[in-house]
VOTOR-816347 format. One record per residue (C-alpha): residue number from 0; x, y, z. Coordinates in pm, whole numbers. Layout:
// residues N
   seq        X        Y        Z
   NUM        X        Y        Z
...
END
This chain:
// residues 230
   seq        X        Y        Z
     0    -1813    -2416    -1515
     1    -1859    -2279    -1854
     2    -1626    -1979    -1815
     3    -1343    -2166    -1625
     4    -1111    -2287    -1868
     5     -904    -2636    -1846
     6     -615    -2519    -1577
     7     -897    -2339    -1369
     8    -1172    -2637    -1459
     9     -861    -2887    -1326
    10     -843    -2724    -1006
    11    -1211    -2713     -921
    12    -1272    -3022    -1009
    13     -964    -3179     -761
    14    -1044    -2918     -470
    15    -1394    -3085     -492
    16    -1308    -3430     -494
    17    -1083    -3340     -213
    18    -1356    -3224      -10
    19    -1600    -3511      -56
    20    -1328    -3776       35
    21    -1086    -3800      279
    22     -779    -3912       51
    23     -443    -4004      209
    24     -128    -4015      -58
    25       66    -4287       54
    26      447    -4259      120
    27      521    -4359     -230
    28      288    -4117     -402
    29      472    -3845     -187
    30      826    -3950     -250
    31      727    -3966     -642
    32      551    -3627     -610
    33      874    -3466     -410
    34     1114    -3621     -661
    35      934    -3461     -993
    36      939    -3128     -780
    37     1297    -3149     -724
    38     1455    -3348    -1052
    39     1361    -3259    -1396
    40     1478    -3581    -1582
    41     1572    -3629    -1979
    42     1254    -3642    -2171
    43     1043    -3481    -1886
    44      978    -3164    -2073
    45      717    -3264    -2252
    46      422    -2982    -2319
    47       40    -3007    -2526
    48      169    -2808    -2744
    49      -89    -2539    -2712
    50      161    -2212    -2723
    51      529    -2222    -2796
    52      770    -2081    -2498
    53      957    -1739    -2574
    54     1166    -1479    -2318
    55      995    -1319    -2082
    56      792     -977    -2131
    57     1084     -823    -1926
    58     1456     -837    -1724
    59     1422     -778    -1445
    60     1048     -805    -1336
    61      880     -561    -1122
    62      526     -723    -1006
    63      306     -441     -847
    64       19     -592     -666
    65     -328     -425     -565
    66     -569     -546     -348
    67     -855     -388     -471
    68    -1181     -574     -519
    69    -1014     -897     -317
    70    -1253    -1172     -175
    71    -1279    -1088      222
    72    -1122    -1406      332
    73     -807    -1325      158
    74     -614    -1034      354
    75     -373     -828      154
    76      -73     -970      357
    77     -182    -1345      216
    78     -199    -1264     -129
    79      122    -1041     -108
    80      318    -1348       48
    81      171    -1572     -204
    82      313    -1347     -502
    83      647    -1320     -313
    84      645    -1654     -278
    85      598    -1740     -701
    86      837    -1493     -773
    87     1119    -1593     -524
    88     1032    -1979     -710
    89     1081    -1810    -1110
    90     1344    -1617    -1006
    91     1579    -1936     -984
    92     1528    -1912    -1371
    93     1797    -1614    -1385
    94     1550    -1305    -1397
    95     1574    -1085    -1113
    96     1259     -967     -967
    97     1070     -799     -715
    98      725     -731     -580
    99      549     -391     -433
   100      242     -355     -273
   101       21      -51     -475
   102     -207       98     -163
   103     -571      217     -296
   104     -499      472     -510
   105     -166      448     -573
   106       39      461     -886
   107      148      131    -1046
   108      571      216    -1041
   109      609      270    -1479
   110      737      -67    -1634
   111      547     -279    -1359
   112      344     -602    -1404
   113       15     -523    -1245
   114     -144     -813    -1049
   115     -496     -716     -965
   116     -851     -869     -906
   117    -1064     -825    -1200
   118    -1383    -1017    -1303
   119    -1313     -892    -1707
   120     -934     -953    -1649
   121     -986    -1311    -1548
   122    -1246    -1359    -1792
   123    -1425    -1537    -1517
   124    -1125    -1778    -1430
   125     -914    -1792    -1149
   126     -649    -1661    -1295
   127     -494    -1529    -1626
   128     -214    -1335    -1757
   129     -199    -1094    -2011
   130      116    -1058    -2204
   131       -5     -738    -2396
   132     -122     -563    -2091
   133      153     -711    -1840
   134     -103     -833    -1626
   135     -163    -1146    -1390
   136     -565    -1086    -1307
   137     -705    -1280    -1018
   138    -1099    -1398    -1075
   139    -1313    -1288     -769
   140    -1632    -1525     -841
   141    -1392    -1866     -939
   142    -1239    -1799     -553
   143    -1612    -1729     -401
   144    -1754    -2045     -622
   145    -1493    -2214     -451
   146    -1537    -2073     -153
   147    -1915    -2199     -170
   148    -1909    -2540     -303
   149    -1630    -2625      -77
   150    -1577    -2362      240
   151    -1383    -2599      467
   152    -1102    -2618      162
   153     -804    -2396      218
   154     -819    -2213     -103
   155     -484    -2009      -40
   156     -342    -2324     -197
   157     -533    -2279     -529
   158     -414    -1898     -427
   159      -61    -1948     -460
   160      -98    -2215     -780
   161     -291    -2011     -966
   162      -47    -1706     -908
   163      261    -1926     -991
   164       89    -2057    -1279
   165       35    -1711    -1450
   166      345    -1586    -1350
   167      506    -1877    -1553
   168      358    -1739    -1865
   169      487    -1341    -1814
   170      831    -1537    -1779
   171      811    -1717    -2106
   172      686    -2058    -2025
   173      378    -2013    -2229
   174      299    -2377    -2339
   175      134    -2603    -2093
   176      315    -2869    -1937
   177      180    -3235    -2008
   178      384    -3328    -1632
   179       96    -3331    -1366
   180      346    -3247    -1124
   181      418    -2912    -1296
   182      301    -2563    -1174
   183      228    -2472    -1559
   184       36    -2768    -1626
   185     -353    -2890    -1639
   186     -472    -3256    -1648
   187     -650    -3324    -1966
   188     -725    -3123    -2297
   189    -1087    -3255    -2311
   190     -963    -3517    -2609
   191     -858    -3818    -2398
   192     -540    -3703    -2332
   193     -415    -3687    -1973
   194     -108    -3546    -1827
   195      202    -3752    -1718
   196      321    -3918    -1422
   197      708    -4075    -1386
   198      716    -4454    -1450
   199      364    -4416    -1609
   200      117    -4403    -1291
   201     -176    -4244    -1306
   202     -314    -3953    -1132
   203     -491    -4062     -804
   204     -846    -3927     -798
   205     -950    -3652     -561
   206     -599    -3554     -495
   207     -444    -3190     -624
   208     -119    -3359     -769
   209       24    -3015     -909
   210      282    -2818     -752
   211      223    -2476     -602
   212      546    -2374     -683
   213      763    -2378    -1015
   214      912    -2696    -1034
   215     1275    -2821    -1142
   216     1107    -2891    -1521
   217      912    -2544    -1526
   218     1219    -2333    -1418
   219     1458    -2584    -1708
   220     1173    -2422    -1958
   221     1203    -2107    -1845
   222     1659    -2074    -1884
   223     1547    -2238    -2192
   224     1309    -1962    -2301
   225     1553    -1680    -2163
   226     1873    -1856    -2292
   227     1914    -1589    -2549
   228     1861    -1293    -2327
   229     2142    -1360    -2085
END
């Protein structure tokens, strides 16, 4: 747990708690859930203030993936789909994008954001972007830790949040959100200070509350970031 930092930590830690209770949301923890997905309210953009949100590294976006190195449960179709599937979601912000599959050996297309498996990448998380490098880098041993402490959880969930998540950042939404709902946010910064939850509830334990997908506040952030560039 050392190396996984407070989004990564966040996940663990609910995937866990998932898997050692049964936890039902009940029908008003899903409406409120489906309606901070959907509606992005006045006020609601509220971050911790960690980074400050600028355009994105590019317009349009060309993600290259590579399935090199990939854990063996995950086949290359899954983790294609799932970075389809985050940049169909941030592409409601205005940017056009697409996404190519880079065979073993193949040539990253020139201007492309590589997403690849790499232990130094990740720095040992499951995920992290690299604005310098235009690179999303998927952590092998987070997924087979995981895997291990939990192998009945369906970890193409934390798969396709963790992808979204880093995605947000190459698209300028750099600061975390303080909405637990929010694909770009964690739970706590360590200091007693928890994320949010509309009309002040508070996170129910042993449930993954965050979104897999960009929500309605992260993809308001992102126009906002790439107002200028349009």
């Amino acid at each position: 747990m050392a190396h996984l930092s407070k989004y990564a930590a966040t996940i663990f830690l609910a995937v866990l708690a998932a898997g050692a209770a049964s936890v039902c949301f009940s029908a008003t923890w899903e409406d409120i859930r489906a309606q901070e997905i959907a509606q992005c309210q006045q006020g609601e953009m509220e971050t911790w203030h960690d980074s400050v949100d600028r355009p994105a590294v590019a317009s349009p976006m060309k993600f290259a993936y590579s399935h090199t190195l990939a854990p063996s449960w995950f086949d290359e179709a899954t983790v294609l789909a799932a970075v389809q599937q985050a940049a169909k979601g941030w592409s409601t912000c205005g940017i056009p994008v697409s996404v190519v599959a880079i065979q073993g050996g193949g040539t990253v297309p020139p201007g492309s954001i590589s997403v690849v498996w790499s232990e130094l990448g990740s720095r040992h998380n499951f995920g992290l972007a690299n604005m310098g490098d235009r690179t999303i880098s998927l952590g092998p041993s987070a997924f087979q830790l995981l895997q291990t402490r939990n192998p009945s959880y369906d970890s193409r969930q934390t798969l396709q949040m963790v992808i979204s998540h880093e995605m947000g950042h190459l698209f300028g939404v750099m600061a975390h959100s303080k909405r637990c709902v929010d694909v770009t946010s964690y739970y706590d910064d360590s200091k007693g200070g928890h994320c949010s939850i509309r009309g002040g509830a508070s996170l129910p334990p042993g449930v993954e509350y965050r979104s897999v997908l960009p929500t309605a506040c992260d993809i308001q952030r992102c126009r906002a970031a790439n107002a200028a560039e349009h």
